[in-house]
ROTOR-649800 format. One line per 3 residues: their letters; for each residue x, y, z of N, C-alpha, C. Coordinates in steps of 0.1 Angstrom, whole numbers, plus 5000, padded with zeros to 4 digits. Layout:
<recs>
a) X Y Z X Y Z X Y Z ~ ... .
</recs>
This chain:
<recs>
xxx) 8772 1890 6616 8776 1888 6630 8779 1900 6638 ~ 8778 1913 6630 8783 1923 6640 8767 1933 6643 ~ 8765 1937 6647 8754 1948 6657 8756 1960 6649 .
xxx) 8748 1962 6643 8749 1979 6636 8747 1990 6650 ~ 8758 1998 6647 8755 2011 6660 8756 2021 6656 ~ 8757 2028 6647 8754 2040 6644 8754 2045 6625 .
xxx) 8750 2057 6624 8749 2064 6614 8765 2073 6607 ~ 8767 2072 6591 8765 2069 6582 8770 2054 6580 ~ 8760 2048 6575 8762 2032 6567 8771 2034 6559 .
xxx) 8781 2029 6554 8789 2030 6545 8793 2016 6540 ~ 8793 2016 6531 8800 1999 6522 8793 1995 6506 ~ 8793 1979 6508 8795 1977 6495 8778 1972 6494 .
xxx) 8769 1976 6483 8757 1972 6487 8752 1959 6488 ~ 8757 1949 6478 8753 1934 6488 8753 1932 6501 ~ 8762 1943 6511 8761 1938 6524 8753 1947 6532 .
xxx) 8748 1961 6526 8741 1971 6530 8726 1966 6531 ~ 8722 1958 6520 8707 1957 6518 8704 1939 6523 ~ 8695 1942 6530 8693 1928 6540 8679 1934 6548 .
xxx) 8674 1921 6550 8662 1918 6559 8659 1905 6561 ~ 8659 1906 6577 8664 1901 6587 8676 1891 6582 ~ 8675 1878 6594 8685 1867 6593 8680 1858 6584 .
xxx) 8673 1856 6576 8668 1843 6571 8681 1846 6563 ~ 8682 1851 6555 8692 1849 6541 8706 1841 6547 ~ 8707 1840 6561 8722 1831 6563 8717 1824 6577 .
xxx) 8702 1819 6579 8702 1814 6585 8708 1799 6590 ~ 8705 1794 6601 8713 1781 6596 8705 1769 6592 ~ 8714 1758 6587 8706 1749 6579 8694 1742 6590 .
xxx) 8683 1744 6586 8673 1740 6589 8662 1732 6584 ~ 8662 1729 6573 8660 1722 6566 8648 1734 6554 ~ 8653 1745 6556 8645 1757 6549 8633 1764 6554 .
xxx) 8636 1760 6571 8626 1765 6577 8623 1782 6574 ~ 8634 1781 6582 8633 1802 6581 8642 1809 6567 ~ 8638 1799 6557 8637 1805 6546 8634 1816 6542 .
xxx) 8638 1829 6533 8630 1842 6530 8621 1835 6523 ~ 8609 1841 6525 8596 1841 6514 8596 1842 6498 ~ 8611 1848 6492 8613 1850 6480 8624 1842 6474 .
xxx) 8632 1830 6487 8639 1826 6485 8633 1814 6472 ~ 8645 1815 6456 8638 1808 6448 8639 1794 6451 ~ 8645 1785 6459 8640 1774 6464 8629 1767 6470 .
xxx) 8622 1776 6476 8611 1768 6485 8600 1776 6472 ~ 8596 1787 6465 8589 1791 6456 8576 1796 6465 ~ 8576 1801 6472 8571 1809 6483 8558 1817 6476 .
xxx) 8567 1830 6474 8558 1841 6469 8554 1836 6455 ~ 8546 1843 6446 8542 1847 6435 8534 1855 6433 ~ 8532 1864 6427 8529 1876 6422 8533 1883 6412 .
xxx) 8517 1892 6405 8528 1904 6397 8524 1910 6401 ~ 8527 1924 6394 8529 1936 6394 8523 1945 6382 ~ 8516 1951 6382 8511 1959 6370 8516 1976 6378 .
xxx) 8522 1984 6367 8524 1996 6371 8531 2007 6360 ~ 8525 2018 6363 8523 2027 6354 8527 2043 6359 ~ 8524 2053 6355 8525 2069 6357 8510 2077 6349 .
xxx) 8506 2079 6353 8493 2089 6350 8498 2107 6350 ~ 8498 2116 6342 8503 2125 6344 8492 2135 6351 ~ 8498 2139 6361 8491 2148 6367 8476 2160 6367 .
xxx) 8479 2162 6352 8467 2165 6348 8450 2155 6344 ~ 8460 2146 6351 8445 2135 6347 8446 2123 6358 ~ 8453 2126 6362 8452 2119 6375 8438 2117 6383 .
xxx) 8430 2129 6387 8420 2131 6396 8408 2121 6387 ~ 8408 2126 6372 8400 2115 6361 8405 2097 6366 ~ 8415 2094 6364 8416 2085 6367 8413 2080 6381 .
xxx) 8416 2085 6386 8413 2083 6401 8396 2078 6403 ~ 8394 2089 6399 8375 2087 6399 8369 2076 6390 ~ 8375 2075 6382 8372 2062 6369 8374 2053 6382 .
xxx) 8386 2047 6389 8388 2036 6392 8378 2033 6405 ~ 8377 2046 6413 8369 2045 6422 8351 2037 6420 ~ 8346 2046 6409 8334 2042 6400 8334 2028 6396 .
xxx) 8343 2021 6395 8346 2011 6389 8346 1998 6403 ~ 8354 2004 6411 8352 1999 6426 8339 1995 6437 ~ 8337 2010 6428 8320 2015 6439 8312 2000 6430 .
xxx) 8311 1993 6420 8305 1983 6415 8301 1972 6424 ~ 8317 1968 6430 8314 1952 6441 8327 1959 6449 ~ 8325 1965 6455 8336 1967 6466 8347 1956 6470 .
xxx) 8341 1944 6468 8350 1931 6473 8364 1934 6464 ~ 8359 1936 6449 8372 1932 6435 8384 1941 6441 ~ 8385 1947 6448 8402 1950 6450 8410 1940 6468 .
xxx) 8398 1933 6469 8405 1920 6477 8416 1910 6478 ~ 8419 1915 6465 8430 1903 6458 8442 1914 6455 ~ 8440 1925 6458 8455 1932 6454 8462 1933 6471 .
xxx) 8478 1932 6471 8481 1935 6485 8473 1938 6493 ~ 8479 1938 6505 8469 1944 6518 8477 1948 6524 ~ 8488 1948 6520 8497 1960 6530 8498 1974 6520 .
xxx) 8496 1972 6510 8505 1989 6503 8490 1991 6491 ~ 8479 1979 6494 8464 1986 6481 8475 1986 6474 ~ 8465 2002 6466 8471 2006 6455 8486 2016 6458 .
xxx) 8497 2011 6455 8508 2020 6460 8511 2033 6447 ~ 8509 2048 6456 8510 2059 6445 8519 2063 6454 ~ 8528 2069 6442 8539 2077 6445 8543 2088 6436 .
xxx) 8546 2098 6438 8548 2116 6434 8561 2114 6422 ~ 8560 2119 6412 8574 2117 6404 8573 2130 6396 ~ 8587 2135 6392 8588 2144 6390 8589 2147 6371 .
xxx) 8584 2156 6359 8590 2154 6352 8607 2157 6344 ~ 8610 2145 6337 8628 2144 6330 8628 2148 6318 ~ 8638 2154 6313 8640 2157 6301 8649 2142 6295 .
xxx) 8652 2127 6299 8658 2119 6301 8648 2113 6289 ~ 8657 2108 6279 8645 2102 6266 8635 2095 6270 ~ 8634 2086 6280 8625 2075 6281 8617 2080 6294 .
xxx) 8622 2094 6299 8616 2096 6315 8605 2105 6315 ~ 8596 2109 6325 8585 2111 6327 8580 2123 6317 ~ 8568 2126 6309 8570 2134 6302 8565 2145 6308 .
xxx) 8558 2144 6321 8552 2154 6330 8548 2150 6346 ~ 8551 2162 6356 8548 2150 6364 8538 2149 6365 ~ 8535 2139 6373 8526 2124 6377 8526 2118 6387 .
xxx) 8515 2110 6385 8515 2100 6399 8518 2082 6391 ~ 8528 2075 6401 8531 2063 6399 8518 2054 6407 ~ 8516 2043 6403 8506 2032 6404 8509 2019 6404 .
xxx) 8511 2014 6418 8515 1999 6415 8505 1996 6423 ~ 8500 1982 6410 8494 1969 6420 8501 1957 6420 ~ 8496 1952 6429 8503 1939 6430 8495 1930 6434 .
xxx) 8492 1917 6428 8484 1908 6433 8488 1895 6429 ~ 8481 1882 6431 8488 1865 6433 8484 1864 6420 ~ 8495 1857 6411 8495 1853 6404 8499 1835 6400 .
xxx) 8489 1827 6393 8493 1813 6394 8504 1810 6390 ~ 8507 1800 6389 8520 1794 6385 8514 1789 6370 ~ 8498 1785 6372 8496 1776 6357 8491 1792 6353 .
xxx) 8494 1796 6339 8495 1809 6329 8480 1808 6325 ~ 8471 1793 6327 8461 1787 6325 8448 1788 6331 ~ 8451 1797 6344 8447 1798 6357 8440 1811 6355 .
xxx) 8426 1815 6354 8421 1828 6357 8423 1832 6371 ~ 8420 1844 6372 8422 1850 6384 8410 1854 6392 ~ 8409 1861 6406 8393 1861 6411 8391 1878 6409 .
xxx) 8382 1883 6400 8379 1896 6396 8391 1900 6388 ~ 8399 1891 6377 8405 1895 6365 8402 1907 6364 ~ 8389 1907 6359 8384 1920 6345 8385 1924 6354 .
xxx) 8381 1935 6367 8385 1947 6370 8400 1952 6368 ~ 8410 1941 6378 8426 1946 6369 8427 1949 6358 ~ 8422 1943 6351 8425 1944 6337 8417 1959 6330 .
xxx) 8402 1957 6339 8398 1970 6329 8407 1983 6337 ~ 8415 1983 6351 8418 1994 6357 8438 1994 6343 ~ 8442 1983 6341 8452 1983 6335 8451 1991 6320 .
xxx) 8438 1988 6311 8438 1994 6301 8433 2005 6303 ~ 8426 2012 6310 8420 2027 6310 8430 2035 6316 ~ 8443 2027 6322 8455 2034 6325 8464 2042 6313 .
xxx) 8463 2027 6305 8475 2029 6294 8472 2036 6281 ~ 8456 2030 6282 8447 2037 6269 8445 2045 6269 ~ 8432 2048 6281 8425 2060 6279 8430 2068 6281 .
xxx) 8442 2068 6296 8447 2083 6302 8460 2083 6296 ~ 8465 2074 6285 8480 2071 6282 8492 2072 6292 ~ 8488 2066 6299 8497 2066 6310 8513 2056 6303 .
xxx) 8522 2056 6312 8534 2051 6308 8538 2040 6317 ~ 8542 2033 6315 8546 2020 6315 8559 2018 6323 ~ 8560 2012 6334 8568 2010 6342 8576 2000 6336 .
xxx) 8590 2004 6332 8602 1995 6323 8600 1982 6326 ~ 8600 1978 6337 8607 1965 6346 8597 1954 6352 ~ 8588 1963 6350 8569 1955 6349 8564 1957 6340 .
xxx) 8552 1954 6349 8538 1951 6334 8541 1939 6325 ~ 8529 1935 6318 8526 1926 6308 8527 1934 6295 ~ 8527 1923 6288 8523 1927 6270 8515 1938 6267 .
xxx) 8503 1941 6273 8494 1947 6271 8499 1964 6274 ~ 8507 1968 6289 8506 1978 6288 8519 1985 6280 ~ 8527 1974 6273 8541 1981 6265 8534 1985 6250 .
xxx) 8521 1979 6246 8516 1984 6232 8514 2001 6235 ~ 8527 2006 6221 8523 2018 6219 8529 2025 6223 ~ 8536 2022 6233 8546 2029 6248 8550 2035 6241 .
xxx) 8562 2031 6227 8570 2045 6220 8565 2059 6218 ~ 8548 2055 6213 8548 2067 6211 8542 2078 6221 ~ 8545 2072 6234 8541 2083 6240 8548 2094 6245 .
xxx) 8562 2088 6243 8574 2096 6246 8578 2108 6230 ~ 8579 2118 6236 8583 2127 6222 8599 2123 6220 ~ 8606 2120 6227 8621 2116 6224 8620 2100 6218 .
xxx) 8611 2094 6221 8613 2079 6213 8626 2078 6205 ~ 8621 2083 6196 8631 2083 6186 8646 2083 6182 ~ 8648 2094 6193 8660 2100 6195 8665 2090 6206 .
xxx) 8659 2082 6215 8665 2070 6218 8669 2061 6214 ~ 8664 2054 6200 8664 2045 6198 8676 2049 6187 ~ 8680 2060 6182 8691 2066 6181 8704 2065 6182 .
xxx) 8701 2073 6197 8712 2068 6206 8716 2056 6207 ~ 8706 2044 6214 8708 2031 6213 8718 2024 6202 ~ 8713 2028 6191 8719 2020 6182 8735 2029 6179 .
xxx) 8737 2037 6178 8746 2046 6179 8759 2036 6189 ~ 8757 2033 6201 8763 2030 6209 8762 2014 6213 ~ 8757 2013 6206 8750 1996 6208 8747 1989 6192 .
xxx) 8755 1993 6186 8750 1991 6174 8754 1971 6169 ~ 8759 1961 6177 8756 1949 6174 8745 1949 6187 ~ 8738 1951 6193 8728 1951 6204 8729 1940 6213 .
xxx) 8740 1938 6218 8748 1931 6231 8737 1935 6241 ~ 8732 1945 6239 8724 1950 6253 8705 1945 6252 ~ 8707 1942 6238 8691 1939 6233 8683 1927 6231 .
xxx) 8674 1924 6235 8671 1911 6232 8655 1909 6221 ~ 8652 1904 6215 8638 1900 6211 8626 1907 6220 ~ 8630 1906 6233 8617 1911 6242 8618 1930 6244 .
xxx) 8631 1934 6242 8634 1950 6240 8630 1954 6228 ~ 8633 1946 6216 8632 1954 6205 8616 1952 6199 ~ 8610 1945 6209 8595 1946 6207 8583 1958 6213 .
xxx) 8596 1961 6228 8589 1972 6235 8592 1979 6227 ~ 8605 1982 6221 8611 1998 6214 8598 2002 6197 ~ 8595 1987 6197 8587 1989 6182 8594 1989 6174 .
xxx) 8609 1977 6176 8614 1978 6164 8617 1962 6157 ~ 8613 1954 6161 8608 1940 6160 8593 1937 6159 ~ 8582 1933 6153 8570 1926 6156 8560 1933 6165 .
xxx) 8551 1926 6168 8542 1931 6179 8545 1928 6191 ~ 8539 1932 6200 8536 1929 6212 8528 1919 6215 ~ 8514 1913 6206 8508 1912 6210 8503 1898 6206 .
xxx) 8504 1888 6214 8503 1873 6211 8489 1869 6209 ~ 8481 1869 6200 8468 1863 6200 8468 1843 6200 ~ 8467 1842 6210 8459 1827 6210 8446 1824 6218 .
xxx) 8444 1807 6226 8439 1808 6233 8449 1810 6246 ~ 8436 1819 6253 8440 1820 6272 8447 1832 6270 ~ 8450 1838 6253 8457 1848 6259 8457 1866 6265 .
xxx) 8446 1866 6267 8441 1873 6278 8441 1872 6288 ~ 8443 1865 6296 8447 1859 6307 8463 1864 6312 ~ 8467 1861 6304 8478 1865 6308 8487 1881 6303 .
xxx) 8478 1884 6300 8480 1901 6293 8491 1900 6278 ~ 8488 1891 6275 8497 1887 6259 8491 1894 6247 ~ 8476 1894 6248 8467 1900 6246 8456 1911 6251 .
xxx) 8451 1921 6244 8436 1923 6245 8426 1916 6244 ~ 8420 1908 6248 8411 1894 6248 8398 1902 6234 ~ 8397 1893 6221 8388 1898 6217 8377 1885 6212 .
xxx) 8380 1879 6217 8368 1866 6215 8370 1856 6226 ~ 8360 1848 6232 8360 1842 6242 8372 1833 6245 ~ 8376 1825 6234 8386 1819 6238 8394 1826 6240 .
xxx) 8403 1838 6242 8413 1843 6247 8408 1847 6257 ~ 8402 1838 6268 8396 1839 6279 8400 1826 6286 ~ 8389 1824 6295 8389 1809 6295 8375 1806 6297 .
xxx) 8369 1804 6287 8353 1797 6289 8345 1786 6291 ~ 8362 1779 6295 8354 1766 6304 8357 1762 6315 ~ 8365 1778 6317 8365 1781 6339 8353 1793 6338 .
xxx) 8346 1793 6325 8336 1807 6332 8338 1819 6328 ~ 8347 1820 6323 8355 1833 6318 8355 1836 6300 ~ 8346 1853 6301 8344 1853 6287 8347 1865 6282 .
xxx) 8351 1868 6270 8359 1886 6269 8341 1893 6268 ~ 8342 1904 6278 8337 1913 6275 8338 1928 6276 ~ 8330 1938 6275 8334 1953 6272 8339 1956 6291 .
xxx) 8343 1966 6293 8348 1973 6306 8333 1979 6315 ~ 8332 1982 6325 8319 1988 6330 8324 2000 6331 ~ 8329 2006 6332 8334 2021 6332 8342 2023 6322 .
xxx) 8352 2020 6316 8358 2019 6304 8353 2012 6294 ~ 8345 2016 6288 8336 2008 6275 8346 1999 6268 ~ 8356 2006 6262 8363 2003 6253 8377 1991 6256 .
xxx) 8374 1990 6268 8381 1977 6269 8379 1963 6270 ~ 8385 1956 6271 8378 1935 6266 8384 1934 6277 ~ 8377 1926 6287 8385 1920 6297 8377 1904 6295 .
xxx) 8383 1897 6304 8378 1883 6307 8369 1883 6322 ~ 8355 1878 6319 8352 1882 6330 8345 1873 6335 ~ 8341 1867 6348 8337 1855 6350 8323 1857 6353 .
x) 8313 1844 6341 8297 1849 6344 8291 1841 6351 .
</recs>
């Protein structure tokens, strides 16, 4: 209810962080709902995103572009306001933080509700996902990504170890851990769910058609610029 008028903001941040009036609009029957409000189920999307270290950046870059240059349409389906969003990061000596700097990489595109549901130009995301994590060993954004890009994560960090260390040191009944942590840390099972569909949903590497969907069309095959990856691809 009050008019912001000037500079330094000061307070508590639930009341700092806001956009626009929807969040206390009045009842309207959920008209001017936010878009993420989880009642009306609005948005949907993920998010795939990573760090390429600077020395291989410009490689990567050009892989993806080559990969683009194919059907120009397949990056149709990621945002349209932010593409591909890159952003400058510095390297941490922080156990789990950047081992050099780099460039950050987020996509974002619609994702169905049914887990069942292929997507339109899948296999490009997917081959730009694995030639991220694979080829150029890029790193793995904590708080995103699927199954697919946390295989291996540990070892890309030279401190790994010495976090998981720490961790337990300080956390040693793991109040802070769940089944889905102690699979990224590599200290529980795999990562990696082989059924059907499950390429589709990055649970998997897709290595046989059924971990596709081949009776929407969709079949695992090699990468066009990245050989060495499986994607699901619609024929």
């Amino acid at each position: 209810g009050l008019t912001f008028t000037a500079y330094p903001v000061i307070g508590y941040h639930n009341h700092l962080q806001a956009s626009g009036s929807c969040l206390d609009s009045a009842s309207d029957g959920l008209i001017t709902a936010c878009p993420w409000d989880s009642r009306i189920k609005a948005q949907f999307f993920h998010q795939t995103s990573f760090s390429i270290a600077l020395s291989d950046a410009k490689d990567f870059i050009h892989d993806v572009q080559t990969l683009v240059a194919l059907d120009p349409r397949s990056l149709c389906v990621i945002d349209q306001y932010n593409g591909i969003l890159i952003r400058y990061v510095t390297a941490s000596n922080a156990y789990l933080g950047k081992q050099e700097d780099g460039l950050d990489f987020d996509l974002t595109y619609y994702r169905s509700k049914d887990p069942a549901m292929p997507r339109l130009f899948e296999d490009v995301l997917e081959e730009i996902e694995q030639m991220a994590v694979f080829k150029y060993g890029g790193l793995p954004h904590w708080g995103k990504n699927r199954n697919v890009a946390f295989e291996g994560a540990m070892r890309k960090y030279k401190q790994g170890e010495e976090f998981v260390r720490v961790k337990e040191e300080y956390d040693p009944l793991g109040l802070f851990s769940s089944d889905w942590t102690d699979q990224v840390l590599g200290l529980r099972g795999g990562l990696m769910i082989v059924r059907d569909g499950c390429g589709l949903e990055g649970l998997c590497v897709c290595l046989e058609d059924r971990h596709c969907a081949p009776g929407e069309g969709f079949f695992c095959r090699p990468g066009k610029v990245y050989k060495n990856a499986r994607v699901c691809r619609n024929i």
